[in-house]
C-alpha positions as MATLAB code, in Angstrom:
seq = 'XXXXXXXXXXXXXXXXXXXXXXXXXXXXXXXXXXXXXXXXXXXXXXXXXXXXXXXXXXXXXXXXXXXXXXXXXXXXXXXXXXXXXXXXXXXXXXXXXXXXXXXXXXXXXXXXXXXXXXXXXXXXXXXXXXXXXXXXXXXXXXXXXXXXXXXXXXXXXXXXXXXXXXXXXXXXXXXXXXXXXXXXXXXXXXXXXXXXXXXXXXXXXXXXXXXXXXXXXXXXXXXXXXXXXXXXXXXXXXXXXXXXXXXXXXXXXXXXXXXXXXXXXXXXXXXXXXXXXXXXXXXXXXXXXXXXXXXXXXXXXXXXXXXXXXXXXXXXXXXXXXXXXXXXXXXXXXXXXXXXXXXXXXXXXXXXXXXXXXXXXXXXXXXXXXXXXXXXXXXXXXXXXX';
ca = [
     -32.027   17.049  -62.033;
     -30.527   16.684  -58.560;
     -32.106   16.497  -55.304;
     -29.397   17.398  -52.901;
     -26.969   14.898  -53.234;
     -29.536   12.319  -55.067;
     -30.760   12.211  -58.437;
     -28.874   12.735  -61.332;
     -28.308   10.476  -64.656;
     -26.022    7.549  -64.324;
     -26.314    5.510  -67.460;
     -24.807    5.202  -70.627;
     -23.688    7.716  -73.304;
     -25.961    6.612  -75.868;
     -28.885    6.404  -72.951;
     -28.552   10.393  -72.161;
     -29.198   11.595  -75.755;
     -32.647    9.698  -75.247;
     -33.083   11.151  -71.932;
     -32.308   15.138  -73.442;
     -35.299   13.734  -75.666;
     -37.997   13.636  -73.656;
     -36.687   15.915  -71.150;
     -37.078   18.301  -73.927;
     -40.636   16.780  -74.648;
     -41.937   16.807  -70.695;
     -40.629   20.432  -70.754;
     -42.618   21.584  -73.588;
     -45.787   19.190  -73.025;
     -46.153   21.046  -69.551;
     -45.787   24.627  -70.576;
     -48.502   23.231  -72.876;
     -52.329   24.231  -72.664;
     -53.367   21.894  -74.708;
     -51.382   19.010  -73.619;
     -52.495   19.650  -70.205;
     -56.241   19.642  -71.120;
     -56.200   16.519  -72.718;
     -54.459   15.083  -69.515;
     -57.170   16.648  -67.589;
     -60.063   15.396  -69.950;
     -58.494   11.932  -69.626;
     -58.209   11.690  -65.728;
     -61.775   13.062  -65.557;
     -63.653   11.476  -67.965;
     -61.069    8.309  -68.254;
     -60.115    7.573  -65.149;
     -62.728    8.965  -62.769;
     -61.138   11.630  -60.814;
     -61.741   13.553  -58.846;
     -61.572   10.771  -56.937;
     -63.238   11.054  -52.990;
     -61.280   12.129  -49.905;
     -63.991   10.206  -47.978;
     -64.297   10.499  -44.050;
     -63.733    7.103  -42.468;
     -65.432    7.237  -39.656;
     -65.907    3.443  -38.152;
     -61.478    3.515  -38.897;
     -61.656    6.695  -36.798;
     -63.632    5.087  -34.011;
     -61.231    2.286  -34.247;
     -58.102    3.923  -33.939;
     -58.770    6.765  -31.412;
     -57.392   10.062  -31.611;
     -57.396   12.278  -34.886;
     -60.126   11.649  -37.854;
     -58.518    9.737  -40.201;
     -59.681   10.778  -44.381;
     -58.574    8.089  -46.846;
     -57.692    9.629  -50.320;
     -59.287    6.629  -52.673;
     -56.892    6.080  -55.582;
     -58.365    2.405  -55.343;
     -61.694    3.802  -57.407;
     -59.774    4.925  -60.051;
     -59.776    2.979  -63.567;
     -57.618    0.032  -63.248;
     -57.252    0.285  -59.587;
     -54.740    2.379  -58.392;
     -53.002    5.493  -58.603;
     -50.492    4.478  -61.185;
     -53.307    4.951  -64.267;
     -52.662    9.052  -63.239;
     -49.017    8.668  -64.399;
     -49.479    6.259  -67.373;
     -51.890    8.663  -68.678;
     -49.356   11.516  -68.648;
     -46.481    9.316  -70.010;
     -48.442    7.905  -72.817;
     -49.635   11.001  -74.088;
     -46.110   12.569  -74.023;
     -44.576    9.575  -75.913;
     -47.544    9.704  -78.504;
     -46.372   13.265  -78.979;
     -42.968   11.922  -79.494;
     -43.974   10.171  -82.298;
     -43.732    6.342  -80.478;
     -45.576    3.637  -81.523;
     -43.861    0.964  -78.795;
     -44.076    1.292  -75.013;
     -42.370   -0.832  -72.155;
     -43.125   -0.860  -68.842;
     -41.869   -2.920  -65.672;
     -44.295   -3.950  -62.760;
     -43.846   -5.609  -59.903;
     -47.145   -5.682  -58.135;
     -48.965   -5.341  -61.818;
     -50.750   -2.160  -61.097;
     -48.796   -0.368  -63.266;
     -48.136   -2.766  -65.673;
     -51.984   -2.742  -66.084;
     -52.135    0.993  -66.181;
     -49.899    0.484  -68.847;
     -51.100   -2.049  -71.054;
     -54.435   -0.105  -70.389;
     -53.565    2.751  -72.053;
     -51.612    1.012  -74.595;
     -54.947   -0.575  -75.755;
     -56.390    2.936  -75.483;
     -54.068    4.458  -78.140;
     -53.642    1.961  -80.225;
     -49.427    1.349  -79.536;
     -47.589   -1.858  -78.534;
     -47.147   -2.917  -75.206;
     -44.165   -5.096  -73.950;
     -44.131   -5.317  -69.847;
     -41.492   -6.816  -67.732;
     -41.886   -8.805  -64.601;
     -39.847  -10.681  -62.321;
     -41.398  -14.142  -62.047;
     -42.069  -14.242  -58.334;
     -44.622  -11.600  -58.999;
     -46.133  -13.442  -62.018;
     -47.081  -16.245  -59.672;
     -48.062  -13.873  -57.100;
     -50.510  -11.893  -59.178;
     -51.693  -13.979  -61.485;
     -55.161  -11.368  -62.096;
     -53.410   -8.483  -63.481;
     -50.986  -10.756  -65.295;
     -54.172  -12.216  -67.082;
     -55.520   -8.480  -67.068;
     -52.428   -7.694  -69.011;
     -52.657   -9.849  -71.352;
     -56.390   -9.555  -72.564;
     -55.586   -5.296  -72.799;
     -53.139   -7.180  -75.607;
     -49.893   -7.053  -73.962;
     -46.984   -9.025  -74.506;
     -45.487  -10.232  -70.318;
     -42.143  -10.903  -69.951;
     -41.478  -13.157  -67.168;
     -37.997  -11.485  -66.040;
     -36.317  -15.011  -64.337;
     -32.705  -12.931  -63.548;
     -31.573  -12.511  -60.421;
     -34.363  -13.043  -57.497;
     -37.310  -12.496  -60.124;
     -38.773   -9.282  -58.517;
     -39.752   -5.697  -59.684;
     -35.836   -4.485  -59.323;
     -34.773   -7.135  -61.853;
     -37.787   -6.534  -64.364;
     -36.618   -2.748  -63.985;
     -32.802   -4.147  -65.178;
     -34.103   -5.883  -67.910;
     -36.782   -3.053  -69.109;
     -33.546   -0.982  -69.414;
     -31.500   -3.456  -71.046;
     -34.121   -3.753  -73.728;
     -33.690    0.215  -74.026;
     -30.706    0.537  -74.541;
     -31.176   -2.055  -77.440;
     -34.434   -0.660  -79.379;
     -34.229    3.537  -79.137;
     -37.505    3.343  -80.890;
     -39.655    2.552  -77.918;
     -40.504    4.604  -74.855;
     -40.187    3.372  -71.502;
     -43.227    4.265  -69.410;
     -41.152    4.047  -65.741;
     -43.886    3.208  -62.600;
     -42.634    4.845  -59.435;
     -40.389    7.964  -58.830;
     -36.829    6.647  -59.854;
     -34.617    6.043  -62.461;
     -32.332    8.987  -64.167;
     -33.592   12.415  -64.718;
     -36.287   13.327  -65.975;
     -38.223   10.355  -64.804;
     -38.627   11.144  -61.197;
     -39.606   14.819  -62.407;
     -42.477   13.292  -64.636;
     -43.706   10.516  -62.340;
     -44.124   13.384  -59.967;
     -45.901   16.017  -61.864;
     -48.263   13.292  -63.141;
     -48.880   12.050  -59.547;
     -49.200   15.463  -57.688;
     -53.043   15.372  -58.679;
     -53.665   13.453  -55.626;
     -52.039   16.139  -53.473;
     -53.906   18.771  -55.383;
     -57.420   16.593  -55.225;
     -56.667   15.486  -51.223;
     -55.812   19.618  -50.520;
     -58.388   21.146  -52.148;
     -60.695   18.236  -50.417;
     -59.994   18.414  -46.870;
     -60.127   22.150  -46.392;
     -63.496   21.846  -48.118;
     -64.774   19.544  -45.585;
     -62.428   20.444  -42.453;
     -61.924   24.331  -43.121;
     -58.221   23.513  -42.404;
     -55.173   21.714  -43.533;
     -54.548   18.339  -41.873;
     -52.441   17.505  -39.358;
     -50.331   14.286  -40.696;
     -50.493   12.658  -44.197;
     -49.384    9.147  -44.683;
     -48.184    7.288  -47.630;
     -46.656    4.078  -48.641;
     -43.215    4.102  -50.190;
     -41.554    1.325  -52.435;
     -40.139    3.440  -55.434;
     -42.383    6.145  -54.134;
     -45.084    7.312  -56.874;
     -48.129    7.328  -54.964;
     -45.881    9.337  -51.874;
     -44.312   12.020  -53.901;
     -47.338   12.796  -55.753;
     -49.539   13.149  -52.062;
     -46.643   14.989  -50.095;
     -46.294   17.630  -53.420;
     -48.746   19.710  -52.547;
     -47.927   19.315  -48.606;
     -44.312   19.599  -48.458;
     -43.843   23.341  -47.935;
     -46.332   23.197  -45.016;
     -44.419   23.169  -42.290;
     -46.727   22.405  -39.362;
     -47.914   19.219  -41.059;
     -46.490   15.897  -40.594;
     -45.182   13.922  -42.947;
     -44.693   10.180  -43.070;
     -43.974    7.908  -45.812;
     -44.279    3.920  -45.278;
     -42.038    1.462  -46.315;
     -41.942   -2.240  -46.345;
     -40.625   -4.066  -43.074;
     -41.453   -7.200  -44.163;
     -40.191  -10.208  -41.735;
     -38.230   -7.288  -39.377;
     -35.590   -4.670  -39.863;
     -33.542   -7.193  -37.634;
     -34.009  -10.098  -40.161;
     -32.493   -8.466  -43.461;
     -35.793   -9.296  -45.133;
     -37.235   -6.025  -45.733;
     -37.692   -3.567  -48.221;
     -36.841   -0.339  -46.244;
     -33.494    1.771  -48.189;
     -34.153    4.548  -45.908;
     -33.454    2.124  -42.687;
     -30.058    1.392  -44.112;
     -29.288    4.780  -45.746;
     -26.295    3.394  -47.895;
     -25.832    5.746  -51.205;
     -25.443    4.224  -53.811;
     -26.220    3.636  -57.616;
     -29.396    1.882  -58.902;
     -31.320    1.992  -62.111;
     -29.282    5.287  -63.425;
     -30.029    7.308  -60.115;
     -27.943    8.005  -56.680;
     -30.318    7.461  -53.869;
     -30.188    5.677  -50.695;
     -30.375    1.355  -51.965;
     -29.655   -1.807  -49.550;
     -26.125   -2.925  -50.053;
     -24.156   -5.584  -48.495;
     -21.003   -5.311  -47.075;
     -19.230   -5.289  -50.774;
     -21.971   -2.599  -52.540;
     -23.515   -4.890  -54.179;
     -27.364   -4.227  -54.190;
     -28.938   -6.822  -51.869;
     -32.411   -8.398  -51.994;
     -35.511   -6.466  -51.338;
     -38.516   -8.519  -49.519;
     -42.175   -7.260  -48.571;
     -45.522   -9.268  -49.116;
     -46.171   -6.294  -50.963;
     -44.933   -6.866  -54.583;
     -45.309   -3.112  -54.964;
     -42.676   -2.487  -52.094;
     -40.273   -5.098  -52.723;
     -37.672   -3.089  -54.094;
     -33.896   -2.550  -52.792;
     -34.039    1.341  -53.124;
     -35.883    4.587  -53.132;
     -36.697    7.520  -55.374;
     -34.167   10.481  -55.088;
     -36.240   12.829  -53.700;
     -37.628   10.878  -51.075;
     -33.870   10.401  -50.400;
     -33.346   13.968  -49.986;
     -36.691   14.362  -48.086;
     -35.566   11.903  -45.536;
     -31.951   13.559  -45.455;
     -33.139   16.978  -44.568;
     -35.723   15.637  -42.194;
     -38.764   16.976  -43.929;
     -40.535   13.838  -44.242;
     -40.538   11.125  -41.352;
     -39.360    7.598  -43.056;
     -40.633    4.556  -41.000;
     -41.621    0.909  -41.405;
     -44.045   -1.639  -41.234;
     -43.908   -5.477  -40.912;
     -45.732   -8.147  -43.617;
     -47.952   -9.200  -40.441;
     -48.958   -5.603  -39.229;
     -49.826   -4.895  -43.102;
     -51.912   -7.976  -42.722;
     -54.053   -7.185  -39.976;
     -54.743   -3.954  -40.811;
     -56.261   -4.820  -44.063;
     -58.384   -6.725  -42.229;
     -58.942   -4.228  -39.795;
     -59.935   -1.779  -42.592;
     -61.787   -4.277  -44.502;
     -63.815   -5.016  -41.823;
     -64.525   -1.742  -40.477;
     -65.359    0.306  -43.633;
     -65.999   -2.273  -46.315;
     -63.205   -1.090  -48.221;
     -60.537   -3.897  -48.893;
     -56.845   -2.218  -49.739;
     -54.259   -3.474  -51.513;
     -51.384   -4.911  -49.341;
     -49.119   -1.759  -50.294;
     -51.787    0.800  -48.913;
     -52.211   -1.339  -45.732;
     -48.913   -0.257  -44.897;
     -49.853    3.476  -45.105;
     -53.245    2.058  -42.887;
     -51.194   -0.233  -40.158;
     -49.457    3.199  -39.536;
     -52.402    5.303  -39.113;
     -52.923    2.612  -36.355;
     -49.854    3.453  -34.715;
     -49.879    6.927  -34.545;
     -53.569    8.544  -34.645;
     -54.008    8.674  -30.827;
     -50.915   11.408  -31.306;
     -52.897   13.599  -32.435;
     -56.211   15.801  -30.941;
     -59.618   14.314  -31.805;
     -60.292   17.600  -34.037;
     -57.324   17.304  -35.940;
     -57.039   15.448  -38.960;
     -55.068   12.370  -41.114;
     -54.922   11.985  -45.032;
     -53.865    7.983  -45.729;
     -53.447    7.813  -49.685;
     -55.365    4.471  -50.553;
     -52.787    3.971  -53.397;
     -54.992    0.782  -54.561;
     -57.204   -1.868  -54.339;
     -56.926   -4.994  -52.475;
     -58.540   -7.447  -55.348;
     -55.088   -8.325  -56.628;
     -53.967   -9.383  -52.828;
     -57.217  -11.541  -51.886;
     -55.340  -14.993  -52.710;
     -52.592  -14.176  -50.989;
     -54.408  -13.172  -47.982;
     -56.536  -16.629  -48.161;
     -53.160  -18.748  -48.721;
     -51.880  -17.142  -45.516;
     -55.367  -17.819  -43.579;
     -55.501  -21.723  -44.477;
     -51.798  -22.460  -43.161;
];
């Protein structure tokens, strides 16, 4: 599937007949009744949803301006929005007759989804990671490994989530008998159309919520954006609402100015990464350059293709925020509403900051708390001791 001029399937021969599988598979699974029940039963009595849109009101007072709703993927099983996905993914490649699933993760959230619902249904688990973000998340590394699975420490290239995401596809292309459970939005077609449709229960959830409590549809919706999972499945449901505004967060890490970031929509250089065309940070030469955020979850060098072709036609507003604004605001949230976020979702919060005295103090914000902050605590304490 294409997304304007993004998308696609850019990988091998032998790579595309596996792809027409489970295209096939996600085709039939969600034209299925019964498949979708048993997805339902699972993210209900599984992984907790519906999860709340909950009212922060001390944030609100803080910020000025609009009332600001946090949708909390953080009290979901595991963590984080990427157990809604895993779910979905698992249960398709159980259909398919798999027995072995792969996975890459960069800030272990979905790694952990992963190797969570491995243990559930009793199938093999093999998860890649670059080994920067071994070191730097050490719990869900030792998370993974209790659930049973088997961590590669990926040490090619700069050791981060885009090279565990090389060598989960390398491995692919060698063993056709495993699935590969793909994290965020990207990769060739039909992943991005999966990860989506598995996701878009938080835009459902957050929609349904907020006209509950508010009578009407909100007037922004905020989301971070590395690959773009926890994004694509908020703005679904919001996308062909045209008075609302959309923004989607990526990583600015040390400045835009500095080349260490993790923003592809900044740069907006096309290119090819990890079988899809999307917008990816290239140096002068094409090659794909190094990604950088605090936020393991961020720190990759491109985006999903449809957040591409969201940004290209304007739809959705692509911005950035820096390691040290991220910082502060998950103190600032922490400390207002006793809810501690994971470094990702603080960029989705420092933004909030920025822009909620745009709006009318009746109006209303959705942030998607993509995750939990327990993961980020030793970082944040390494930081406060220097």
């Amino acid at each position: 599937m294409n997304y304007g001029n993004f998308g696609g399937q850019y990988v091998p021969q032998e790579l595309k007949k596996e792809l027409e599988k489970i295209e096939k598979e996600f085709n039939k699974a969600i034209q299925s009744e019964e498949f979708n029940n048993k997805y339902m039963y699972y993210l209900k009595q599984y992984v907790g949803r519906p999860n709340p849109l909950y009212y922060a009101e001390n944030f609100t007072n803080y910020c000025g301006g609009a009332k600001i709703y946090l949708k909390r993927e953080d009290l979901n099983h595991t963590g984080a929005h990427k157990i809604n996905n895993a779910i979905g993914q698992i249960l398709l490649a159980k259909q398919m007759g798999k027995t072995h699933i792969i996975a890459e993760t960069g800030a272990g959230q979905h790694g952990l989804a992963t190797a969570t619902v491995c243990s559930l249904f009793k199938m093999k688990c093999t998860i890649f990671m670059g080994k920067v973000d071994i070191e730097k998340q050490k719990i869900n590394v030792d998370k993974m490994k209790l659930l049973g699975a088997d961590v590669i420490s990926v040490t090619k290239g700069q050791g981060v989530l885009a090279d565990a995401v090389d060598e989960a596809f390398e491995y692919l292309l060698k063993h056709k008998d495993v699935f590969y459970l793909i994290g965020s939005a990207v990769g060739p077609s039909p992943y991005p159309e999966m990860v989506k449709y598995f996701q878009s229960i938080i835009g459902k959830e957050a929609k349904k919520q907020i006209l509950e409590q508010e009578n009407k549809l909100p007037k922004a919706i905020i989301a971070c954006v590395g690959g773009g999972s926890n994004s694509i499945g908020l703005f679904s449901e919001f996308i062909n609402e045209k008075d609302i505004d959309i923004y989607g967060v990526e990583g600015a890490g040390k400045g835009l100015g500095t080349g260490r970031h993790a923003s592809a929509m900044y740069e907006k250089n096309i290119g090819i990464l990890h079988g899809m065309k999307t917008y990816i940070m290239q140096d002068e030469n094409k090659n794909v350059k190094e990604a950088y955020s605090i936020s393991s979850g961020l720190d990759y060098p491109g985006i999903g293709p449809e957040h591409a072709y969201l940004g290209e036609t304007h739809r959705v507003i692509y911005d950035s925020i820096t390691d040290e604004e991220a910082i502060e605001a998950f103190k600032i949230l922490t400390k207002e509403e006793g809810i501690i976020p994971a470094l990702e979702s603080s960029h989705a919060i420092a933004y909030c900051i920025k822009i909620a005295k745009k709006y009318n103090k009746s109006d209303s914000i959705i942030v998607n708390l993509s995750g939990r902050g327990d993961k980020d605590i030793q970082t944040i304490l390494k930081l406060q001791s220097k």
